[in-house]
Backbone as CSV, one residue per row, in Angstrom:
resi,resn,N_x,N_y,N_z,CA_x,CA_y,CA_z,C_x,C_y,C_z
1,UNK,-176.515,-119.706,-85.138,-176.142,-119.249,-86.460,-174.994,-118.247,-86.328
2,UNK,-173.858,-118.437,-87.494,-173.076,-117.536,-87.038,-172.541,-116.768,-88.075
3,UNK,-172.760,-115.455,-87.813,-172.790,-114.054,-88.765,-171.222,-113.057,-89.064
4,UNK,-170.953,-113.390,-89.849,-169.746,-112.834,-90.238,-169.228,-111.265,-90.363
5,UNK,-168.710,-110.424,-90.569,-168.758,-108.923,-90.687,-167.650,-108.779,-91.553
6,UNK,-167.485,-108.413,-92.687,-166.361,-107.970,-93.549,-165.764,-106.258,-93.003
7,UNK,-164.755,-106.529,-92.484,-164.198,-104.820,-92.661,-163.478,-104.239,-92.770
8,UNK,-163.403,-103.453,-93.539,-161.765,-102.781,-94.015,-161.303,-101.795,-93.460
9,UNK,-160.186,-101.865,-92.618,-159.352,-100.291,-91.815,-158.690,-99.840,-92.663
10,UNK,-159.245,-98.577,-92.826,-158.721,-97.459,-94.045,-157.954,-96.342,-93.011
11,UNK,-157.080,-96.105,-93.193,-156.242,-95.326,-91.917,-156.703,-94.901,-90.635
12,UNK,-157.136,-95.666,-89.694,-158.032,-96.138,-88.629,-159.365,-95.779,-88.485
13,UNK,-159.907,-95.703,-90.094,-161.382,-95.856,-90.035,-161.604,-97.076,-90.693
14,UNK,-163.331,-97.375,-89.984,-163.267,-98.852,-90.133,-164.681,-98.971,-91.496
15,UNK,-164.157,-99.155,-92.675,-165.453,-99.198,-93.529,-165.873,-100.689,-93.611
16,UNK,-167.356,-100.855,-93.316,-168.044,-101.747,-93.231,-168.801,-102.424,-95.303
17,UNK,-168.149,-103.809,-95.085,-168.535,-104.122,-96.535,-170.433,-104.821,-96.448
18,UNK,-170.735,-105.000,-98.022,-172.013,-105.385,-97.507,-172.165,-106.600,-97.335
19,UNK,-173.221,-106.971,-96.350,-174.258,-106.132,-96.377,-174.567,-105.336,-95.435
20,UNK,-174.058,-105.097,-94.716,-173.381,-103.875,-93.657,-173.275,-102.142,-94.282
21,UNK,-173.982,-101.793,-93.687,-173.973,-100.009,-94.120,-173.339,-99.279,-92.449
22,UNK,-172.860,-98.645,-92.829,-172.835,-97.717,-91.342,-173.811,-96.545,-91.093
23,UNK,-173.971,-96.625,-89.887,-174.913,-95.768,-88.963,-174.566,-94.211,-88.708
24,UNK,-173.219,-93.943,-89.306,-172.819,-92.530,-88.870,-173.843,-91.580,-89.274
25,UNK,-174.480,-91.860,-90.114,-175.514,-90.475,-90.129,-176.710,-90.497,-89.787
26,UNK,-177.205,-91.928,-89.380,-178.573,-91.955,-88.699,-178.345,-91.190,-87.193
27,UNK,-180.121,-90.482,-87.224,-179.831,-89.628,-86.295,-180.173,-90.307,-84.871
28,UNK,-179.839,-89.278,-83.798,-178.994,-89.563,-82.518,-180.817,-90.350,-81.940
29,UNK,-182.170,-90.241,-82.212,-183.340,-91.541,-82.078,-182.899,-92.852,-81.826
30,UNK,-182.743,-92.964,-83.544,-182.483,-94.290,-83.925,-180.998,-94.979,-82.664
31,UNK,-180.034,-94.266,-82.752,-178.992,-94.669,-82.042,-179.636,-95.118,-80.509
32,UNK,-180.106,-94.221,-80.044,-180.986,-94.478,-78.926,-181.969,-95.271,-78.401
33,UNK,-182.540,-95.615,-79.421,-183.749,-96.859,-79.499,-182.947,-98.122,-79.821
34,UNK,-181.716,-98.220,-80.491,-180.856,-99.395,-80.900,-180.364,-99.484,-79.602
35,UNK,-179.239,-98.769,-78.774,-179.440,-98.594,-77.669,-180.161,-99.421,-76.580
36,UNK,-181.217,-98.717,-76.348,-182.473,-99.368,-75.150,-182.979,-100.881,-75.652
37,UNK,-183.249,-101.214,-76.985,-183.653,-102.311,-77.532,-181.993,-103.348,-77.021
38,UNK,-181.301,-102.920,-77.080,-179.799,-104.152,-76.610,-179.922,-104.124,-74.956
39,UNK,-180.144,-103.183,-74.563,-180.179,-103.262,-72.984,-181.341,-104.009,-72.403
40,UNK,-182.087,-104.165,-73.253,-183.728,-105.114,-73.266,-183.394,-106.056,-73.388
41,UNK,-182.448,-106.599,-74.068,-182.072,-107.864,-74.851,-180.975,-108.508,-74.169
42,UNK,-179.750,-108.101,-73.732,-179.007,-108.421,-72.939,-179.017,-108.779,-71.429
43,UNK,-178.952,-110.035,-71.023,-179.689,-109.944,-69.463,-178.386,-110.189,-68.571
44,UNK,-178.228,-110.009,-67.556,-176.961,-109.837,-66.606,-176.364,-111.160,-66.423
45,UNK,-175.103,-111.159,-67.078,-173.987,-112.676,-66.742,-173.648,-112.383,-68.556
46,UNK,-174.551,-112.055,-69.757,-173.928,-112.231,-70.952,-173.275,-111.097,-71.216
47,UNK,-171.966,-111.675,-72.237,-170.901,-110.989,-72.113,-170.971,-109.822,-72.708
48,UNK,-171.981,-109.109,-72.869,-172.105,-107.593,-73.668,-173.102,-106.897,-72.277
49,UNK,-173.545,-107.121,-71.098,-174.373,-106.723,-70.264,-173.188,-106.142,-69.614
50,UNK,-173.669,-104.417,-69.618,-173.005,-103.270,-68.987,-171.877,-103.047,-69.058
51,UNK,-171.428,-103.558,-70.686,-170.173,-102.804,-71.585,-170.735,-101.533,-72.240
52,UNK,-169.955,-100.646,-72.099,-170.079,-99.572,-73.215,-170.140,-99.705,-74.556
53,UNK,-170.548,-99.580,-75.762,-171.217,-100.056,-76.015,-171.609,-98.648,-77.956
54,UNK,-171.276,-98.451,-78.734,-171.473,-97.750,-79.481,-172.278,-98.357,-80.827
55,UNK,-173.349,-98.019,-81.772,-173.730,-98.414,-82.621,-172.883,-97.935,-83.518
56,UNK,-172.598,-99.021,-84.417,-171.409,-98.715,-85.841,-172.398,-99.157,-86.933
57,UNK,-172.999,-99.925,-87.024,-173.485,-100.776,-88.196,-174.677,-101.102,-88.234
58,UNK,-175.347,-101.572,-89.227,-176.665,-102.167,-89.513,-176.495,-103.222,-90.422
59,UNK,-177.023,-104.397,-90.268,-176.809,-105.623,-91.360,-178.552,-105.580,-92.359
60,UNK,-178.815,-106.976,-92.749,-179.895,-107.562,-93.235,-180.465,-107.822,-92.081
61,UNK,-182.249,-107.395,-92.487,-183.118,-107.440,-91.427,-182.532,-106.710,-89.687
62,UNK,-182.690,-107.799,-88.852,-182.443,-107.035,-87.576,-181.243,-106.734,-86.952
63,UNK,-179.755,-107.125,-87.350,-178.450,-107.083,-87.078,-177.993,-106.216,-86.954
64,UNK,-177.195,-105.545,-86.122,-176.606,-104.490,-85.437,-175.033,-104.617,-85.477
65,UNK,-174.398,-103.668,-85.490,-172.799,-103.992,-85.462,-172.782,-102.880,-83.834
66,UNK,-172.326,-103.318,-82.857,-172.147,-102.167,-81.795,-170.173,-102.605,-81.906
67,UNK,-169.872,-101.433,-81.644,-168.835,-101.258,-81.339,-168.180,-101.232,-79.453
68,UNK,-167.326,-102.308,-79.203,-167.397,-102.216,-77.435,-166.650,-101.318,-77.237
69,UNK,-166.981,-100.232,-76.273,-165.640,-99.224,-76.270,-165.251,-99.255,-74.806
70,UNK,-164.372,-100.549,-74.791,-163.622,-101.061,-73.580,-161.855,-100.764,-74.103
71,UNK,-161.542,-100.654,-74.914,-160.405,-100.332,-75.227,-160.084,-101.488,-76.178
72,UNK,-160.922,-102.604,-76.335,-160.033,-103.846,-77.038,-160.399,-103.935,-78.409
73,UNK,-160.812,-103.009,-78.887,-161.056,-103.242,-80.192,-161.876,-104.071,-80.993
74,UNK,-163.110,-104.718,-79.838,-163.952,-105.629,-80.442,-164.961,-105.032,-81.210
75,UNK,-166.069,-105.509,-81.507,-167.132,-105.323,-82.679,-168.126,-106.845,-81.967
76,UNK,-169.414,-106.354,-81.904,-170.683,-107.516,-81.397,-171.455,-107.749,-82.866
77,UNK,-171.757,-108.282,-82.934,-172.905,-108.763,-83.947,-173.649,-109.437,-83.069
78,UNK,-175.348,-108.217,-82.853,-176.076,-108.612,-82.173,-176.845,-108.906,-83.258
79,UNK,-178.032,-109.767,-83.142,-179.539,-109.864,-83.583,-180.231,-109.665,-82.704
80,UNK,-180.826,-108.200,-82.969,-182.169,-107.572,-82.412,-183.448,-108.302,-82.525
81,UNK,-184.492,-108.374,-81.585,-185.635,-108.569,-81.921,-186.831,-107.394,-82.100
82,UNK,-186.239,-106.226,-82.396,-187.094,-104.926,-82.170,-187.958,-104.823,-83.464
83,UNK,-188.110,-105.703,-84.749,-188.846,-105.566,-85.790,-189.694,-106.485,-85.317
């Protein structure tokens, strides 16, 4: 299945449309448990295993927006299984 992300760069901030909210104010837990739950989930050879790695987003139900902070400017749309 494949999950789309609307987002608008507003003078190099990146606002997320819905159904996408951003994570900037959930506290530094949650970031942490989103976190450990992707490192659970990711197993060694797929292409997000032991990238750096930032939470930006939250979708519908379990979807995650991580931000890769390799320099290239990507964005993951994971689906979590942590619910």
């Amino acid at each position: 299945m494949q999950r789309h992300v609307m987002l608008l760069k507003k003078g190099g901030m990146i606002e997320l449309l819905e159904p996408w909210c951003s994570t900037e104010k959930f506290d530094s837990r949650f970031h942490e448990s989103q976190f450990k739950q992707l490192e659970l989930e990711v197993p060694p050879g797929h292409g997000l295993y032991g990238l750096p790695v930032r939470l930006i987003g939250r979708g519908n139900g379990d979807d995650a927006l991580f931000e890769i902070l390799d320099g290239s400017n990507r964005i993951a749309v994971v689906h979590l299984s942590l619910y």
